[in-house]
N, C-alpha and C positions, 0 to 999 in steps of 0.2 A: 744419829747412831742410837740414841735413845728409842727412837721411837722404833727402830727394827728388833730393839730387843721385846719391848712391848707387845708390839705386833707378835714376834715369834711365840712369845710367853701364852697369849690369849690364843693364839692359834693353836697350841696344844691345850688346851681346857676346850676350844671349840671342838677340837676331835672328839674329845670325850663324848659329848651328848648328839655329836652328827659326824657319824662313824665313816659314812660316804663321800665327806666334804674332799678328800685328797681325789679320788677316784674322780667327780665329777668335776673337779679342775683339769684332770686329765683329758680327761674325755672335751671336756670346752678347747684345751688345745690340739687335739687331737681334730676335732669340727672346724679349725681356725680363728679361735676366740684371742685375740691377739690387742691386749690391752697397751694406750700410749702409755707413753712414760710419765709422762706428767698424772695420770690417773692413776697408776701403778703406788707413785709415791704420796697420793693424798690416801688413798689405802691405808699403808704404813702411817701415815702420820694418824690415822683415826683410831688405831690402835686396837684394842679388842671390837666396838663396832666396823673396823676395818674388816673381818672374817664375815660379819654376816653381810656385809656392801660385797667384798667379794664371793660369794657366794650365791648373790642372784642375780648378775651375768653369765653366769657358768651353769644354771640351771637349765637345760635342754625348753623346759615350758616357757622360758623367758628370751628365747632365740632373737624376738625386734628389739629389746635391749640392749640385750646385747653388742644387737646389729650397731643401733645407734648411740652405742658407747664406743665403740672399734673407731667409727667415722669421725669423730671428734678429737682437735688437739686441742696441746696446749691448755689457755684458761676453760675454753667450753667443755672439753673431757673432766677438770676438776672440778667445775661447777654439775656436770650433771653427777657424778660420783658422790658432790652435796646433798644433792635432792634425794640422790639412793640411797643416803644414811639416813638422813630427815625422818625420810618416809619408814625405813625400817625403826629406829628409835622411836619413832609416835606407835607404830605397831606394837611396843612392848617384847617381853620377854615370848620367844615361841608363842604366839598367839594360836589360841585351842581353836581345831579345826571342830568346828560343833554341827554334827550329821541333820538334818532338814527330817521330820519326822516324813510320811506319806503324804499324810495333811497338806501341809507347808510345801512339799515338792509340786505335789498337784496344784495349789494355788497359784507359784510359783509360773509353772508351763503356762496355765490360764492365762494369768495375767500379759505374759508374753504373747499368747495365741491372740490375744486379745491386742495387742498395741499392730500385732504385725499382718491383722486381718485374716487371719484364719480361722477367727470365731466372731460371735456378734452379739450384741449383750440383749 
């Protein structure tokens, strides 16, 4: 019971700075994003990192995640639910989306051109 209050508590400080979050939860159920139970409540027990774990399965750009959290019960649904907090808490707070100058985007393509054979050094 605790931890629903937690959960609920950090869930409204999450609205605050990601105004959208209620909306693309809709929208995820609305698409058929239909989370096990057992995943549901490792969520809540993770408590305010619980909003940002929930949060990118419900992202439209994150749809094979999704996928592959839907198909999972039980222990596998809470263990991959782990990995999706892991992974966002090593990412930090909002991690700064930082723009690629021209430079950097052109090197970038290259390099690719380059691995996938559409160019020749």
């Amino acid at each position: 019971m605790a931890d629903d209050v937690e959960f609920v508590a950090a869930g409204r400080e999450y609205l605050k700075t990601h105004p959208g979050f209620n909306e693309r939860l809709q929208d995820a159920a609305a698409r058929g994003l239909d989370l096990p139970p057992a995943a549901i409540e490792e969520i809540k027990r993770l408590g305010a990192l619980g909003c940002k774990v929930a949060d990118r399965p419900a992202d439209p750009d994150n749809e094979m995640e999704a996928c592959g959290v839907m198909s999972l019960k039980g222990e596998r649904a809470v263990d991959k639910i782990r990995r999706i907090a892991a992974q966002e808490k090593a990412r930090g707070e909002d991690a700064p989306v930082i723009e690629q100058s021209p430079t950097d985007a052109y090197l970038t393509q290259r390099r690719m051109d380059l691995r996938s054979g559409k160019r020749r050094r």
